[in-house]
C-alpha positions in Angstrom: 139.3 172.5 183.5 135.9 173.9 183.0 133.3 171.9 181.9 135.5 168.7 180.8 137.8 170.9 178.4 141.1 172.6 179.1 141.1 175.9 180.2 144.3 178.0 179.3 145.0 179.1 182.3 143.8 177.8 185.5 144.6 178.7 189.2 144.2 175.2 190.9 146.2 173.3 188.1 149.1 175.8 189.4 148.9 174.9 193.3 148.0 171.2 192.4 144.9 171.6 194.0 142.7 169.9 191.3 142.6 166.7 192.6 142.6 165.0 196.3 142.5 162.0 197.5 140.7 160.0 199.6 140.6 156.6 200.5 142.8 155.7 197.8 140.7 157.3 195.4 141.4 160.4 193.2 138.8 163.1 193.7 138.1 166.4 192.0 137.7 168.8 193.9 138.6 171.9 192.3 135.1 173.2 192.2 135.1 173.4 196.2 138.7 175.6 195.7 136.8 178.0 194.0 133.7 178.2 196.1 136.2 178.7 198.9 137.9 181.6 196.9 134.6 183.0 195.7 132.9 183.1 199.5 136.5 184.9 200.6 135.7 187.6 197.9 132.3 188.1 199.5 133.4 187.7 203.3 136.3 190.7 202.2 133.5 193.0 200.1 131.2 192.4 203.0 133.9 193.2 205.7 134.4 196.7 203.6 130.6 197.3 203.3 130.1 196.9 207.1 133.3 198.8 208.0 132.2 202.1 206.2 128.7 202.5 206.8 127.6 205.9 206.7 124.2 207.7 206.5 125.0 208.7 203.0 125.8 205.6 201.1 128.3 205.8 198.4 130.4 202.8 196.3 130.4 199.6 198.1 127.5 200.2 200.3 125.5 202.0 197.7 126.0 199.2 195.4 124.9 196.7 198.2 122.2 198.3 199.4 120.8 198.5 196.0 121.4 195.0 194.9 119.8 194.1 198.4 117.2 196.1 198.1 116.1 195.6 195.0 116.1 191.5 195.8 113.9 192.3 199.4 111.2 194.3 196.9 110.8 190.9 194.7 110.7 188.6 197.7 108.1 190.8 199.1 106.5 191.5 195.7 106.1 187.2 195.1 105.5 186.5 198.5 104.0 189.3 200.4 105.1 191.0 203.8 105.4 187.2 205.1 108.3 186.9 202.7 110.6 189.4 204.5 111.7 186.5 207.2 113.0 184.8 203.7 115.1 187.9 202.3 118.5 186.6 204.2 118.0 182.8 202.4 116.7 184.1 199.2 119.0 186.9 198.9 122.3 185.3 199.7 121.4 182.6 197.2 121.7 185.0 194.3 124.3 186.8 195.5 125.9 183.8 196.5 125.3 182.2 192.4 126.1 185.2 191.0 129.5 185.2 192.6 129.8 181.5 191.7 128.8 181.9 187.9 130.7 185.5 187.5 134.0 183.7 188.9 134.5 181.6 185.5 134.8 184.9 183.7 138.1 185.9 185.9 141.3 184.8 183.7 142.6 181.9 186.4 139.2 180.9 188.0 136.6 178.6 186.8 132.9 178.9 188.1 132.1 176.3 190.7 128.7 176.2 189.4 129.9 174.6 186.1 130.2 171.6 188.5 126.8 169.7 188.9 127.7 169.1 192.8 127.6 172.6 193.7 124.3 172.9 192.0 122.9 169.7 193.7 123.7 171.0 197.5 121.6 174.4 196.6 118.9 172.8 194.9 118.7 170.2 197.8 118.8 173.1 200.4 116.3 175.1 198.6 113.5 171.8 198.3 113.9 170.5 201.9 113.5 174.1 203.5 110.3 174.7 201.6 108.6 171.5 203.0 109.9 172.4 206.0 108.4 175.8 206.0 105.2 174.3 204.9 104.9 171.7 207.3 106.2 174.1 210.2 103.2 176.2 208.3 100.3 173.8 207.8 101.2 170.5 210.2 99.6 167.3 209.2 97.8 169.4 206.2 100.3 170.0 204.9 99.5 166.7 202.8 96.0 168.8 201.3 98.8 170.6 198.9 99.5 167.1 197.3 95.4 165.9 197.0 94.0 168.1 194.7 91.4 170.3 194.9 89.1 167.3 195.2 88.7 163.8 196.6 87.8 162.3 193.7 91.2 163.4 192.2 93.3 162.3 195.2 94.5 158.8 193.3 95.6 161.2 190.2 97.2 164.2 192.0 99.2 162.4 194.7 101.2 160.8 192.5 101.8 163.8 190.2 102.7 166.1 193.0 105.4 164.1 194.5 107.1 163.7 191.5 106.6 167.3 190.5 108.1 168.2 193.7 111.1 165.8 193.2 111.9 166.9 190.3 112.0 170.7 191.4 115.7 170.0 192.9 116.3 168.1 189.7 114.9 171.0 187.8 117.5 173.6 189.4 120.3 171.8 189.2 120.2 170.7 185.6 119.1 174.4 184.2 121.9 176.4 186.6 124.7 173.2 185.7 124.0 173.2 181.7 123.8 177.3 181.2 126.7 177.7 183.3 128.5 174.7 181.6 127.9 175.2 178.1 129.1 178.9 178.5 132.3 177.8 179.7 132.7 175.3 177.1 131.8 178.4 174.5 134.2 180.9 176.3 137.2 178.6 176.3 136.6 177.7 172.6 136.3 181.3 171.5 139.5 181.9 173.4 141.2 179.0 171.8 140.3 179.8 168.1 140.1 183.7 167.9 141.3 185.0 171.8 140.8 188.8 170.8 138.8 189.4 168.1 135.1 186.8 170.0 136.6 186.7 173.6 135.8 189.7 174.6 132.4 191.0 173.0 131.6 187.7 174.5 131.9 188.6 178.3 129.4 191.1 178.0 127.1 188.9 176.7 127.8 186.3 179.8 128.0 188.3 182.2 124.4 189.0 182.1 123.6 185.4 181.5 125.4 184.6 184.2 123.3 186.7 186.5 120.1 185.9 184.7 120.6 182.6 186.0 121.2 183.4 189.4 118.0 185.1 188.9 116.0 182.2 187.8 117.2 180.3 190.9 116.4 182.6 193.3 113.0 184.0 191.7 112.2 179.8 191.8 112.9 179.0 195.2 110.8 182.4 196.1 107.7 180.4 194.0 108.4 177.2 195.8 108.2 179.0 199.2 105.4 181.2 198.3 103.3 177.9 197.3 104.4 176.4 200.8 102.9 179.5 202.4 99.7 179.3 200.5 96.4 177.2 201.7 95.6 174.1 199.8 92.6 174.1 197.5 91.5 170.9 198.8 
């Protein structure tokens, strides 16, 4: 299934691994048989990258190195230098989405993303390390970046800062879960109706969507970092 609808073809339907149960009670969990197949893809390309290293890249490590590098500039560009110690988090986050979203365009697989849980653990991960960077940061004043920039405003802006902070994890999971969802939906119905003739142009057209959203994830939790770096007005 992707997305609640059937999928022609799926992998887990054929090893019965759609479903488990625990406690008596049936539970889906094809979304973590994919994760686990999309983090062996990127354990294996990683093992090749790190097994041929050479001074003069070429393929796989060209292609990594660029990707990487490319990610470490915008960290550094939204963050400043500080933002280097956050390139591993940051970094493996998209790589880790794209992988996730990209995987529901292979005939067989489904993207994990497409399942809200997978989005709620990264969007949970992402909002209690930034207040834990900016208490580890700031200590006890920590609490000035919820005040205001005044003390007359503290009864207004405490309020609205905690719930504009709760609903950051909210936020990413609901914009990664109904992009990634809804193009599922759309790819399986073009594949239904007209397989040839709108399934393919199509890809193209996700497969940078796909990516785009990994982007917006990781370019977000960059912000969210980069405002737990920063003083407080107040």
């Amino acid at each position: 299934m992707a997305g609640g609808l059937p999928h022609p073809i799926l992998l887990s339907s054929a090893l019965r691994v759609d479903e488990m149960t625990i406690m008596g009670q049936s539970v889906e969990v094809k979304h973590v048989f994919y994760t686990w197949c999309g983090m062996a893809l990127l354990f294996v390309f990683a093992w090749l990258v790190r097994r041929r290293i050479t001074l003069i890249p070429g393929g796989a490590q060209n292609f990594a190195e660029v990707l990487i590098g490319g990610l470490e500039d915008k960290v550094i560009e939204t963050i400043g230098e500080e933002g280097k110690r956050f390139v591993p988090l940051l970094a493996g986050l998209f790589v880790y989405i794209a992988t996730m979203n990209l995987m529901g365009l292979i005939p067989g697989f489904d993207a994990p993303t497409a399942n809200i849980n997978t989005n709620v653990g990264m969007a949970i991960t992402v909002f209690l390390y930034y207040q834990y960077i900016g208490i580890a940061r700031w200590r006890g004043h920590y609490i000035h970046h919820f005040l205001g920039p005044s003390k007359f405003l503290i009864p207004l802006m405490l309020p609205i800062e905690i719930v504009s902070h709760l609903t950051r994890p909210v936020s990413l999971t609901l914009r990664l879960f109904g992009n990634i969802r809804g193009e599922e939906v759309v790819l399986i119905l073009c594949f239904v109706m007209a397989p040839m003739i709108s399934t393919l142009p199509i890809y193209a057209l996700f497969l940078m969507m796909k990516c785009l959203q990994a982007y917006i994830f990781f370019i977000l939790a960059a912000y969210y970092l980069k405002g737990a770096l920063e003083p407080a007005d107040h």
